[in-house]
TORZATOR-277040 format. One record per atom (N, C-alpha, C): x, y, z; residue in one letter; atom name; residue number from 1. Coordinates in pm, whole numbers. Layout:
<rs>
{{X; Y; Z}; A; CA; NUM}
...
</rs>
This chain:
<rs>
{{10555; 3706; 11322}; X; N; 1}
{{10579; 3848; 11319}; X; CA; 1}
{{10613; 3886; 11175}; X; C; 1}
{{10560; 3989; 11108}; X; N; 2}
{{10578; 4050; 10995}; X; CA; 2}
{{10695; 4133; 10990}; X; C; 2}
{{10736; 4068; 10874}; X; N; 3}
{{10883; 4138; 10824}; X; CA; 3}
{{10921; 4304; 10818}; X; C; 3}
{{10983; 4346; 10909}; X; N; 4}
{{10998; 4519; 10877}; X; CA; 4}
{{11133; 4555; 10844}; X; C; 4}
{{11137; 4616; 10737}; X; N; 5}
{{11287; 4647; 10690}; X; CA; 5}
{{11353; 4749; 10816}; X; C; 5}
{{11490; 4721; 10832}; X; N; 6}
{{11512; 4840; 10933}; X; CA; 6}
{{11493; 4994; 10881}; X; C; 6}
{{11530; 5077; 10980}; X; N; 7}
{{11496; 5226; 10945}; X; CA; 7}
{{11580; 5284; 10852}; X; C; 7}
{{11573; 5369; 10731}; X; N; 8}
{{11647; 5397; 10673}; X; CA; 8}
{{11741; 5505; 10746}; X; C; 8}
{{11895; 5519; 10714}; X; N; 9}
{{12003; 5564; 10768}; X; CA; 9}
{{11996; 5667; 10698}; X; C; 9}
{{12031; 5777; 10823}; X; N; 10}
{{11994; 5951; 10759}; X; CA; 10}
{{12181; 5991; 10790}; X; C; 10}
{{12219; 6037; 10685}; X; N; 11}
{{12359; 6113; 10749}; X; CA; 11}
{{12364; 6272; 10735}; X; C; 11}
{{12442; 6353; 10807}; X; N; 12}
{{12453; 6467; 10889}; X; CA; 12}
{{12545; 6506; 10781}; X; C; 12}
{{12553; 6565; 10729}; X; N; 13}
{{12621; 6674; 10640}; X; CA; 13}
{{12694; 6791; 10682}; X; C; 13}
{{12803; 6819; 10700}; X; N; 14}
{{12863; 6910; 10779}; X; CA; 14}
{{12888; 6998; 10677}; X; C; 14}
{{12863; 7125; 10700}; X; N; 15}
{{12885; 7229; 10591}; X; CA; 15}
{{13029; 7313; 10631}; X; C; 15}
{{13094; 7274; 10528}; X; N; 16}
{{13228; 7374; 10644}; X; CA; 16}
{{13202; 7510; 10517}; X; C; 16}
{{13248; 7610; 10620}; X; N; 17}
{{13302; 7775; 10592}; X; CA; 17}
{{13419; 7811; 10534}; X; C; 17}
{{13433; 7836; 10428}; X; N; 18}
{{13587; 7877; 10413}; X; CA; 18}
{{13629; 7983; 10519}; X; C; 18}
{{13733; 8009; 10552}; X; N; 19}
{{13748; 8130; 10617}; X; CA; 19}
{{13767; 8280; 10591}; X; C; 19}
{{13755; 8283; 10475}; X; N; 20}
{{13750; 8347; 10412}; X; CA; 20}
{{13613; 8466; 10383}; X; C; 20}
{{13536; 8355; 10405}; X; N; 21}
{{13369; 8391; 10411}; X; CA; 21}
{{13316; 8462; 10512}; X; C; 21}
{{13268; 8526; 10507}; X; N; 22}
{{13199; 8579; 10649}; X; CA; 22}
{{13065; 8542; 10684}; X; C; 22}
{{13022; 8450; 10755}; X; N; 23}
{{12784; 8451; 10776}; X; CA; 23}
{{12746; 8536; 10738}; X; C; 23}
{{12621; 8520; 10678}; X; N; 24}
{{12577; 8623; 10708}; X; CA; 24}
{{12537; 8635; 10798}; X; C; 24}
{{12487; 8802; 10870}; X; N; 25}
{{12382; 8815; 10986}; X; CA; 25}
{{12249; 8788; 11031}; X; C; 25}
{{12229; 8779; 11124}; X; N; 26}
{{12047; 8681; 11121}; X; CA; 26}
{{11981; 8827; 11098}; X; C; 26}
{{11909; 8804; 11053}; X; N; 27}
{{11817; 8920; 11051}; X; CA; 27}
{{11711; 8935; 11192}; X; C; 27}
{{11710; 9023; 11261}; X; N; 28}
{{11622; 9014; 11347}; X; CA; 28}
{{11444; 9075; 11342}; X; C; 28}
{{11370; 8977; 11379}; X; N; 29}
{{11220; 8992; 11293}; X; CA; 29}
{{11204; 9142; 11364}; X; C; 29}
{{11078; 9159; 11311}; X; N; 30}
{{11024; 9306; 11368}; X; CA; 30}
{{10930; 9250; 11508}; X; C; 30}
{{10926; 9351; 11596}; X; N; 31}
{{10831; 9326; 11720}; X; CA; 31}
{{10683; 9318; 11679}; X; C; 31}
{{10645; 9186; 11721}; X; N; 32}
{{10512; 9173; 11732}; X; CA; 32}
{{10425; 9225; 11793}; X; C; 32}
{{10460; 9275; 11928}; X; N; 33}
{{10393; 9373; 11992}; X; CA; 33}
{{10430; 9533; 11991}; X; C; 33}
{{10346; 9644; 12049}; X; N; 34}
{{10344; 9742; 12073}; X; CA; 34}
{{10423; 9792; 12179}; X; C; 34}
{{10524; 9888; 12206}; X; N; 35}
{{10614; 9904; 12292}; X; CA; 35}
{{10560; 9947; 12434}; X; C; 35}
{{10520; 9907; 12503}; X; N; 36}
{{10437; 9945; 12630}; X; CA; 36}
{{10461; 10060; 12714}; X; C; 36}
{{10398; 10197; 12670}; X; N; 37}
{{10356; 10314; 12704}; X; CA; 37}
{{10341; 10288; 12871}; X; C; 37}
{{10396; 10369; 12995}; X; N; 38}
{{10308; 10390; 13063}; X; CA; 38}
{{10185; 10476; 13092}; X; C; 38}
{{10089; 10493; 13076}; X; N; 39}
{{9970; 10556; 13064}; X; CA; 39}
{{9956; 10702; 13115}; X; C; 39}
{{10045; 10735; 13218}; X; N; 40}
{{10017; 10884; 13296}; X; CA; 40}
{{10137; 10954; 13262}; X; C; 40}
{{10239; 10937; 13165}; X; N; 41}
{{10392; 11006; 13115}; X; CA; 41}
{{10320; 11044; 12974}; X; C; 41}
{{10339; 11112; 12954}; X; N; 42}
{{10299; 11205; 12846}; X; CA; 42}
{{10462; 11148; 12700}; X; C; 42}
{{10391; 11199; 12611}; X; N; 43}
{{10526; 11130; 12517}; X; CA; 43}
{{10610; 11215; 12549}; X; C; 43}
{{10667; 11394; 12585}; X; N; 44}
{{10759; 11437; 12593}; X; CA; 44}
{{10834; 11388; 12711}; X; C; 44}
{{10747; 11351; 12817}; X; N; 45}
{{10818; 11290; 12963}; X; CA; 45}
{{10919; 11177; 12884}; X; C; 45}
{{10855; 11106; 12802}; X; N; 46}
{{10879; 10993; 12736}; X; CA; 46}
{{11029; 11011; 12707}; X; C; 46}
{{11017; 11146; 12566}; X; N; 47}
{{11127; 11160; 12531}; X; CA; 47}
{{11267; 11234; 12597}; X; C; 47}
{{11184; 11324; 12711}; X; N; 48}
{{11273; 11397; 12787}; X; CA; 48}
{{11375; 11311; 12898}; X; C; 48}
{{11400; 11193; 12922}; X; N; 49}
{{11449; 11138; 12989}; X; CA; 49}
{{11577; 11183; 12984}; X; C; 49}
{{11595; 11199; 13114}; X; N; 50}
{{11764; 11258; 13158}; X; CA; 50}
{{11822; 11165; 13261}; X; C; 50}
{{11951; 11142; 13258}; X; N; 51}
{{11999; 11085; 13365}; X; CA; 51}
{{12064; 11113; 13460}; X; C; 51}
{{11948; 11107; 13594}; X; N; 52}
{{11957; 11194; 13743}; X; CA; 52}
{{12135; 11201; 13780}; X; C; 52}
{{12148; 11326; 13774}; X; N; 53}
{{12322; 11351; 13820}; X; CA; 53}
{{12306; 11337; 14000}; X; C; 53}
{{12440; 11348; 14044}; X; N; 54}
{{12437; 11336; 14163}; X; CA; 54}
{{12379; 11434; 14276}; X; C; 54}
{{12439; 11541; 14180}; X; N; 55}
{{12328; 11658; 14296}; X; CA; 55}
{{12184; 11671; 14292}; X; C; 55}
{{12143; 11590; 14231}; X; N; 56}
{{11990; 11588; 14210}; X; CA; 56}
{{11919; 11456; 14322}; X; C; 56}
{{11976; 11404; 14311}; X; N; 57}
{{11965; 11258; 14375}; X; CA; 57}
{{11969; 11330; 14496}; X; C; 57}
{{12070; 11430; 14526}; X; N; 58}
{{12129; 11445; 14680}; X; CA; 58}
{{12012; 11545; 14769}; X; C; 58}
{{11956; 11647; 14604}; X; N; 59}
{{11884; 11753; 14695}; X; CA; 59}
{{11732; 11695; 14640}; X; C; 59}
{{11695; 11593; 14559}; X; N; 60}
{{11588; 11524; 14577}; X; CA; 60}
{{11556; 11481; 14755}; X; C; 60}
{{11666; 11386; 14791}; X; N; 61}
{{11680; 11302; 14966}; X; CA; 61}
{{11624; 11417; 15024}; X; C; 61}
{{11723; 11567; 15013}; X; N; 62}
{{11707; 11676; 15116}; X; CA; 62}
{{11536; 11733; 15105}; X; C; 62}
{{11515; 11724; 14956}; X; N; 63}
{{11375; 11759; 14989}; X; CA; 63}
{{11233; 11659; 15060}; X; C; 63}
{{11282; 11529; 15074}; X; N; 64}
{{11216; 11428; 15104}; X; CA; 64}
{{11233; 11447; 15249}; X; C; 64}
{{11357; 11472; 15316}; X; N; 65}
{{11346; 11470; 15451}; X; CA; 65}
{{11292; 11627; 15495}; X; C; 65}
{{11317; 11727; 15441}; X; N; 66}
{{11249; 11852; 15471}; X; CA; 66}
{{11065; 11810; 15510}; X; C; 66}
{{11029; 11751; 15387}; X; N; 67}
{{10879; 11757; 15413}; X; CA; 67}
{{10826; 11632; 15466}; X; C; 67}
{{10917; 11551; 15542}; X; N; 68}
{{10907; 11438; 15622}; X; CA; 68}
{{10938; 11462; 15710}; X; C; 68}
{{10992; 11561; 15755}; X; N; 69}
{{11045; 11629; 15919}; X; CA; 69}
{{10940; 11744; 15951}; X; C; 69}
{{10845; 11777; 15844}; X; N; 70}
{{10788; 11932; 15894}; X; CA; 70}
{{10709; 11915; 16031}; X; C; 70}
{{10712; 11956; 16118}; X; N; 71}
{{10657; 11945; 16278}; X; CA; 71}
{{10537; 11957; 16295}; X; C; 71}
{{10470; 12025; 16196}; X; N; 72}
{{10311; 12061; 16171}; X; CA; 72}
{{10237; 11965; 16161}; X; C; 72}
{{10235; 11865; 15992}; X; N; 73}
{{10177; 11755; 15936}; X; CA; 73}
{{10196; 11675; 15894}; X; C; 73}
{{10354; 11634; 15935}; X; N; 74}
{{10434; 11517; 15844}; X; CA; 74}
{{10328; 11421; 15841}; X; C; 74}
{{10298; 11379; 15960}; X; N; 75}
{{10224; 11218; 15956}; X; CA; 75}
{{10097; 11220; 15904}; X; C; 75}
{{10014; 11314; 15879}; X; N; 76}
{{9861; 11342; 15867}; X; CA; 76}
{{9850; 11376; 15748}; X; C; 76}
{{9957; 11408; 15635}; X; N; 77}
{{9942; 11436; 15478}; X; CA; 77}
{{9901; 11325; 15393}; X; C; 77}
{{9788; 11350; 15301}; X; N; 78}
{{9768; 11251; 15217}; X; CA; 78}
{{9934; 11232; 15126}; X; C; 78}
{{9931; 11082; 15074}; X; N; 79}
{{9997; 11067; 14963}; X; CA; 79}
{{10019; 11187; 14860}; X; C; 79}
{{9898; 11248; 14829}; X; N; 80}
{{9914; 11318; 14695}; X; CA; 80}
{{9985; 11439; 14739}; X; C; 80}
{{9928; 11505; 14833}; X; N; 81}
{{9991; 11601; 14884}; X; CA; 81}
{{10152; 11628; 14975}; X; C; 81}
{{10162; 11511; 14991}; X; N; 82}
{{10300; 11484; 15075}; X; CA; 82}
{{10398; 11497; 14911}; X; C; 82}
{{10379; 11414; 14814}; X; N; 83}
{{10468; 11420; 14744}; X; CA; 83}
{{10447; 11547; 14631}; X; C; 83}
{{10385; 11632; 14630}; X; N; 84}
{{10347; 11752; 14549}; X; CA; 84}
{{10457; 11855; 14634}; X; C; 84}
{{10451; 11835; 14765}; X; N; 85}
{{10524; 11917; 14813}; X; CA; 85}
{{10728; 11886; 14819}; X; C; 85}
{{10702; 11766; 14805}; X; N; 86}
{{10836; 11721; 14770}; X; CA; 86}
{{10899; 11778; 14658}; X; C; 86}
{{10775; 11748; 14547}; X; N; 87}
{{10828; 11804; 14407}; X; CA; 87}
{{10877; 11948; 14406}; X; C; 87}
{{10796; 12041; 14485}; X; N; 88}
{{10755; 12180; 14496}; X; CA; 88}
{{10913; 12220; 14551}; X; C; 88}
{{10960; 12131; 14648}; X; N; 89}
{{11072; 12161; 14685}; X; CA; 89}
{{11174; 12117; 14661}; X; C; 89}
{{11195; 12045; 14584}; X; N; 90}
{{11312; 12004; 14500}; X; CA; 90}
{{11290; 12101; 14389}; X; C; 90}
{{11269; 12132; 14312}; X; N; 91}
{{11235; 12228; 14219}; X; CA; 91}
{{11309; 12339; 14231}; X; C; 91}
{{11198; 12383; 14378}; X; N; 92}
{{11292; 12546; 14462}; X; CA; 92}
{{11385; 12525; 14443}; X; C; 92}
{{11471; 12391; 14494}; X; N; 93}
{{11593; 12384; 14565}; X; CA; 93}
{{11705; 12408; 14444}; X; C; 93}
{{11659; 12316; 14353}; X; N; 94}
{{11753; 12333; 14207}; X; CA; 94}
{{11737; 12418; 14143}; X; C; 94}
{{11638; 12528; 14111}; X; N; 95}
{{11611; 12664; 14053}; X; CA; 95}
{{11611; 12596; 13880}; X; C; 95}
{{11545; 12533; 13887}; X; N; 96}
{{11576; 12530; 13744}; X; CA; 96}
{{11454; 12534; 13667}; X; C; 96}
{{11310; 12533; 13758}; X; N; 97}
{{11168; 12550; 13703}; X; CA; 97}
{{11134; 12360; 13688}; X; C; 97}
{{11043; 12369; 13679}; X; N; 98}
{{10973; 12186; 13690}; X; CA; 98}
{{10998; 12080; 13519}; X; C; 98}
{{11109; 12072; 13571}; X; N; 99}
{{11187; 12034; 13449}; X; CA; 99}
{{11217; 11882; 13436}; X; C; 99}
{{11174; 11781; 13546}; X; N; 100}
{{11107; 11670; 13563}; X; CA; 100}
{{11005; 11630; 13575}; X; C; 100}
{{10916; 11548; 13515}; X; N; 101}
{{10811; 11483; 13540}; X; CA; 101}
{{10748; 11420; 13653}; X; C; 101}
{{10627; 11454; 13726}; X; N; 102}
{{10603; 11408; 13862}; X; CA; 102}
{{10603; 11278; 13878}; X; C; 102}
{{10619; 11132; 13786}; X; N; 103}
{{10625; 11048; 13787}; X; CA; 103}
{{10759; 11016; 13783}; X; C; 103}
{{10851; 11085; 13769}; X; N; 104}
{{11014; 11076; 13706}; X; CA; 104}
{{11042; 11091; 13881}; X; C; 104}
{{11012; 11201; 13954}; X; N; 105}
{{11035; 11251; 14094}; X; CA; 105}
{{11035; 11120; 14205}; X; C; 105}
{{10898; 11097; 14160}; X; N; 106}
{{10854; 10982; 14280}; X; CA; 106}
{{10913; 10861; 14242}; X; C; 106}
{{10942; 10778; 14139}; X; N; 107}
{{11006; 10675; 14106}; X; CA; 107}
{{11152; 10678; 14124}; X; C; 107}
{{11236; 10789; 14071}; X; N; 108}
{{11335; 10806; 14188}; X; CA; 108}
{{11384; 10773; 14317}; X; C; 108}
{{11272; 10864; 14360}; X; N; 109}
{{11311; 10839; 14536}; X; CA; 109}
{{11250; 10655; 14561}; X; C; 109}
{{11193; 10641; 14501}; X; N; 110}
{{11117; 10486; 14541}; X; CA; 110}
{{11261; 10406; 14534}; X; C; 110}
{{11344; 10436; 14393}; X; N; 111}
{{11463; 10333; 14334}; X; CA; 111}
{{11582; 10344; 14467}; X; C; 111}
{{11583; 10543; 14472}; X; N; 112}
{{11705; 10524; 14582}; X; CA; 112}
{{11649; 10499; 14732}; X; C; 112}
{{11529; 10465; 14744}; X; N; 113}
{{11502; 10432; 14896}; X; CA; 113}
{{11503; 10285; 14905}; X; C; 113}
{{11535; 10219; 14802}; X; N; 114}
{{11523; 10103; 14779}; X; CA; 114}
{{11658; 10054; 14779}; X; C; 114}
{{11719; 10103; 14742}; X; N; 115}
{{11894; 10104; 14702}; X; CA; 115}
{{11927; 10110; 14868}; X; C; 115}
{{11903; 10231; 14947}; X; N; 116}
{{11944; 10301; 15097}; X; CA; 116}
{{11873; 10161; 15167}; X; C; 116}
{{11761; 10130; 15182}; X; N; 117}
{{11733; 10010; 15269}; X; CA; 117}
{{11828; 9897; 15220}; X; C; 117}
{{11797; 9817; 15157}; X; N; 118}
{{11927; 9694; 15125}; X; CA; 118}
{{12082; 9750; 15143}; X; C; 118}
{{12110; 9893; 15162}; X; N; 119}
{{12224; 9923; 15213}; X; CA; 119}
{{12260; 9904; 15405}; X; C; 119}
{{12148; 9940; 15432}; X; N; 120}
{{12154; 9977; 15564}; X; CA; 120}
{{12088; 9830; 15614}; X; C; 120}
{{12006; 9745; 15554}; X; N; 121}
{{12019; 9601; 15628}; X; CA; 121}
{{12130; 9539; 15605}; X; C; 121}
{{12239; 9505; 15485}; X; N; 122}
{{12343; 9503; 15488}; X; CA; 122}
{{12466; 9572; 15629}; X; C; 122}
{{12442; 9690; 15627}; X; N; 123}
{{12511; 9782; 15719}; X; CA; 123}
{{12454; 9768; 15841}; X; C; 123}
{{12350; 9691; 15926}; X; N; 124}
{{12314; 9666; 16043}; X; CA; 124}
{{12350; 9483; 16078}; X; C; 124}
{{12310; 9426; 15941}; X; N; 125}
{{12387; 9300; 15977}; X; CA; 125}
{{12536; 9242; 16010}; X; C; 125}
{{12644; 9370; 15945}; X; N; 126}
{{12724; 9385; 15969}; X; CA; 126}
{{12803; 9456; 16084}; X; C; 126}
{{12720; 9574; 16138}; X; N; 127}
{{12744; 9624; 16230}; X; CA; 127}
{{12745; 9509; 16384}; X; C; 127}
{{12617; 9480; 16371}; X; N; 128}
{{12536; 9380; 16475}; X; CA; 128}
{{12686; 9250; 16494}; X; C; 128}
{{12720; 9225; 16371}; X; N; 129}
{{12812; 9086; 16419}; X; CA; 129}
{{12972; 9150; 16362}; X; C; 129}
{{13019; 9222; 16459}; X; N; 130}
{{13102; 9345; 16386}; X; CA; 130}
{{13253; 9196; 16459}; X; C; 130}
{{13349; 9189; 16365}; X; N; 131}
{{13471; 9053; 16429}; X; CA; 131}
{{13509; 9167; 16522}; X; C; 131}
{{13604; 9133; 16626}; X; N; 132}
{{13695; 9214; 16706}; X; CA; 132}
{{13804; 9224; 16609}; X; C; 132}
{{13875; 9395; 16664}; X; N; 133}
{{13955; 9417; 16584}; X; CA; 133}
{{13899; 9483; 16413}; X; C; 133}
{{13844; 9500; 16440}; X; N; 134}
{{13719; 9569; 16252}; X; CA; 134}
{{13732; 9709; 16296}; X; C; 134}
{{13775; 9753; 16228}; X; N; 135}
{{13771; 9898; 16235}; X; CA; 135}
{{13681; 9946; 16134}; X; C; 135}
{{13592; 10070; 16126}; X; N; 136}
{{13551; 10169; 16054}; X; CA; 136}
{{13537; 10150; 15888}; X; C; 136}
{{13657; 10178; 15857}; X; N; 137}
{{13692; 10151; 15709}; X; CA; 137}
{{13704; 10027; 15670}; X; C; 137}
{{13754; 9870; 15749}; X; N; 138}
{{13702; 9769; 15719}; X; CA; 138}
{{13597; 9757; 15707}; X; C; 138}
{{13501; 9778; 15796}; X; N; 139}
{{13385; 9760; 15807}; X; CA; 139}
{{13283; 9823; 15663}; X; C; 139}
{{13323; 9929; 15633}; X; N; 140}
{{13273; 9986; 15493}; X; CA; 140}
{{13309; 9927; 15404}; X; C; 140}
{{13464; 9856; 15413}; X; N; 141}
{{13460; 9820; 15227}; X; CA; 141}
{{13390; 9667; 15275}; X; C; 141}
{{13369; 9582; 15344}; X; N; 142}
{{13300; 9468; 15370}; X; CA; 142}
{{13127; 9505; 15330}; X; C; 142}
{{13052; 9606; 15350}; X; N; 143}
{{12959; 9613; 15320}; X; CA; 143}
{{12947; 9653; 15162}; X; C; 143}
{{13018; 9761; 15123}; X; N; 144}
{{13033; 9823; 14986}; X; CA; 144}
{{13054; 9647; 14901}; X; C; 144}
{{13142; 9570; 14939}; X; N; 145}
{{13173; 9447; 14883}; X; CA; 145}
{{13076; 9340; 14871}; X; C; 145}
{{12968; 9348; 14972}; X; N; 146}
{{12858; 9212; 15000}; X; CA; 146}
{{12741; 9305; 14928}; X; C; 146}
{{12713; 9469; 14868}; X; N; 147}
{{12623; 9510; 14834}; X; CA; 147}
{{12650; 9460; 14689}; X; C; 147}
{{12743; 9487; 14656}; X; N; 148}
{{12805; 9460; 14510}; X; CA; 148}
{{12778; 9294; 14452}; X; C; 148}
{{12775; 9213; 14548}; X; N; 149}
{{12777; 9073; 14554}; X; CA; 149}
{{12620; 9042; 14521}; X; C; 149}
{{12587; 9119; 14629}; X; N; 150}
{{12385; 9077; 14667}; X; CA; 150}
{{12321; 9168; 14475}; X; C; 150}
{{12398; 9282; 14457}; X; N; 151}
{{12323; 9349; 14340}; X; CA; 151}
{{12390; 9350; 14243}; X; C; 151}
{{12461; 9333; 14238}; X; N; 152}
{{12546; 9334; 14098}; X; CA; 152}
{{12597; 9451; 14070}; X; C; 152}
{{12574; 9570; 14107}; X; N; 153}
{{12646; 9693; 14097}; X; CA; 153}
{{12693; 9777; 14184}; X; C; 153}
{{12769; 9860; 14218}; X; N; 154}
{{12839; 9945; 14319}; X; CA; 154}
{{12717; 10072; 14415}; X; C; 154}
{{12768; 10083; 14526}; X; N; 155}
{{12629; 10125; 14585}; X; CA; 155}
{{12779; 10299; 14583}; X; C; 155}
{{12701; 10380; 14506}; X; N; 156}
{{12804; 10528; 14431}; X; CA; 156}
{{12862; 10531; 14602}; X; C; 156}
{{12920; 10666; 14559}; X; N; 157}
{{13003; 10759; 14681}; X; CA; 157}
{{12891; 10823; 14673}; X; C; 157}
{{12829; 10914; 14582}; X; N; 158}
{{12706; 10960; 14606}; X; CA; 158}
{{12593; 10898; 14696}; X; C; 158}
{{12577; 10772; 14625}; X; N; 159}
{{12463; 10720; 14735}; X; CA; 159}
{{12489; 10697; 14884}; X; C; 159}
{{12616; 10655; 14911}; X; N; 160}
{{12639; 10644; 15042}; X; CA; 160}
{{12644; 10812; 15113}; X; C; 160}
{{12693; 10943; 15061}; X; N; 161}
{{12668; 11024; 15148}; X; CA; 161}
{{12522; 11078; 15134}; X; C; 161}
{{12418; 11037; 15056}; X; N; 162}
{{12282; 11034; 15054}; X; CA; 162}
{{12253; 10934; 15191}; X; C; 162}
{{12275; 10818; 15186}; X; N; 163}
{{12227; 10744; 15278}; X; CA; 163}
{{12297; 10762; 15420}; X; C; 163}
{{12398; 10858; 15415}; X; N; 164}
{{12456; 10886; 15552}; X; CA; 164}
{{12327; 11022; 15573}; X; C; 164}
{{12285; 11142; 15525}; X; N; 165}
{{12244; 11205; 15568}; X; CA; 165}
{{12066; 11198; 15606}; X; C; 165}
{{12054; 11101; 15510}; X; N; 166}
{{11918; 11012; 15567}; X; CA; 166}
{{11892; 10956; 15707}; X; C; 166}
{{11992; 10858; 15719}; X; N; 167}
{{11983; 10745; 15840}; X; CA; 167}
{{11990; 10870; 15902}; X; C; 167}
{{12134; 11013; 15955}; X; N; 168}
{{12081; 11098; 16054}; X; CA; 168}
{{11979; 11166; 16081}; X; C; 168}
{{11881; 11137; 15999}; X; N; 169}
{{11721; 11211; 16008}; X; CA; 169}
{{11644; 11138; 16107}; X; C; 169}
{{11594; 11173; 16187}; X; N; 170}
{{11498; 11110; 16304}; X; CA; 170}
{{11419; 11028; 16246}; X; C; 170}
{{11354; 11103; 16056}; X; N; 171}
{{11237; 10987; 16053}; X; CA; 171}
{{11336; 10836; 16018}; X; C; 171}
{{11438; 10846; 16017}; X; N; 172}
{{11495; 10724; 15967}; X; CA; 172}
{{11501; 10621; 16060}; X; C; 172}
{{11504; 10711; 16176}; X; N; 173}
{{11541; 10572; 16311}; X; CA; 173}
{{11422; 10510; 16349}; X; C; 173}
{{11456; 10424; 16391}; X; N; 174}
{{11325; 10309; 16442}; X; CA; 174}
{{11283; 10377; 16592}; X; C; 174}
{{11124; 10351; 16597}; X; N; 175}
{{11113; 10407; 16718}; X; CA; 175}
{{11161; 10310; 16829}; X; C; 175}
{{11173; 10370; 16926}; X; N; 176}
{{11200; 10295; 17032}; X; CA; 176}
{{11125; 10226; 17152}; X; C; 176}
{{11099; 10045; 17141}; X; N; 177}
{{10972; 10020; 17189}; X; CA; 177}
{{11008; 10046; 17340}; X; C; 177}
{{10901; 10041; 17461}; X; N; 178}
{{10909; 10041; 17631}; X; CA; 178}
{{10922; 9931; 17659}; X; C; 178}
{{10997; 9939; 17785}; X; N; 179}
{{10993; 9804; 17851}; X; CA; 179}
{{10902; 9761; 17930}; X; C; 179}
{{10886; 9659; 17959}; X; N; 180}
{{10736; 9666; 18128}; X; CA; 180}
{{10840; 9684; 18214}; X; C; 180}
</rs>
C-alpha cells in the first residue's frame, strides 16, 4: 500500500464581537420575481383595500341570506346572477354607492362562510357529546377555546352573532331525510 500523508488539520477561528460593536444588517436581495397581480382586480381595487368593519361583514351575511331566501328563484339562479344581486344589495343596504370591488364582495363571504362552517362543526361536535351538567355558556367558551386551538385566532363577537343569525335561516339547516 502506498504511503498517504494524513489529511491536513483545518482550525475554526472564532471571531469574537466586542460589545460594543453592533453587526451589521444583512441586506435583503431584491425580489426576483414579479409580485403576482390577480388578473380581474383592477390596480385601484388593488390599491383601495379596506378592512371589512363589523357592520359590513354583518349586512354583507344579511344580504346573502335575503337573496338565498327569495321564494321566487333562490335555487334556479345562475352563479353570476345570484351574486350580482347580493352585491346590489349589500350596497342598498349600506348606502354608500359600490364602493367595493365585486371580487372583494364574493371572497368575503367565501372567507366568513368558511370561518361559520368550522364554527358550527366544532359547535355540533360539541353539542352532539354535550358532558352532563354543561350549561350554555360552558358550552360556548369550550367551543370559542377548541376554534382558537384548531385556527390560531379568535372566532370575533361579531362573527359569532353573524353565525347565530345565519344558522337561524332555513337555508342553513340540513334538510330533513324520510324514513321508510
Amino acid at each position: 500500500m502506498p504511503f498517504m500523508p494524513p489529511p491536513p488539520q483545518t482550525q475554526v477561528l472564532e471571531t469574537q464581537v466586542p460589545e460594543t460593536e453592533v453587526p451589521e444588517p444583512q441586506v435583503r436581495r431584491k425580489r426576483s420575481h414579479k409580485k403576482k397581480v390577480v388578473a380581474y382586480q383592477t390596480p385601484t381595487e388593488m390599491q383601495d383595500r379596506k378592512k371589512w368593519e363589523d357592520d359590513e361583514e354583518a349586512e354583507l351575511a344579511q344580504a346573502w341570506i335575503d337573496s338565498s331566501e327569495d321564494s321566487v328563484l333562490s335555487d334556479g339562479k345562475r352563479t353570476v346572477i345570484f351574486w350580482a344581486e347580493i352585491r346590489d344589495k349589500f350596497f342598498e343596504i349600506m348606502g354608500r354607492g359600490r364602493y367595493r370591488g365585486d371580487v372583494s364582495v364574493y371572497n368575503k363571504w367565501k372567507a366568513m362562510a368558511l370561518k361559520m362552517n368550522h364554527f358550527s362543526t366544532i359547535h355540533t361536535r360539541l353539542t352532539n357529546n354535550k358532558p352532563s351538567g354543561t350549561n350554555d355558556a360552558d358550552l360556548l367558551k369550550a367551543m370559542l377555546k377548541q376554534y382558537k386551538g384548531l385556527h390560531g385566532h379568535h372566532f370575533s363577537v361579531g362573527m359569532f352573532e353573524i353565525w347565530k343569525k345565519c344558522t337561524s335561516s332555513p337555508k342553513w339547516h340540513p334538510i330533513p331525510t324520510s324514513s321508510p
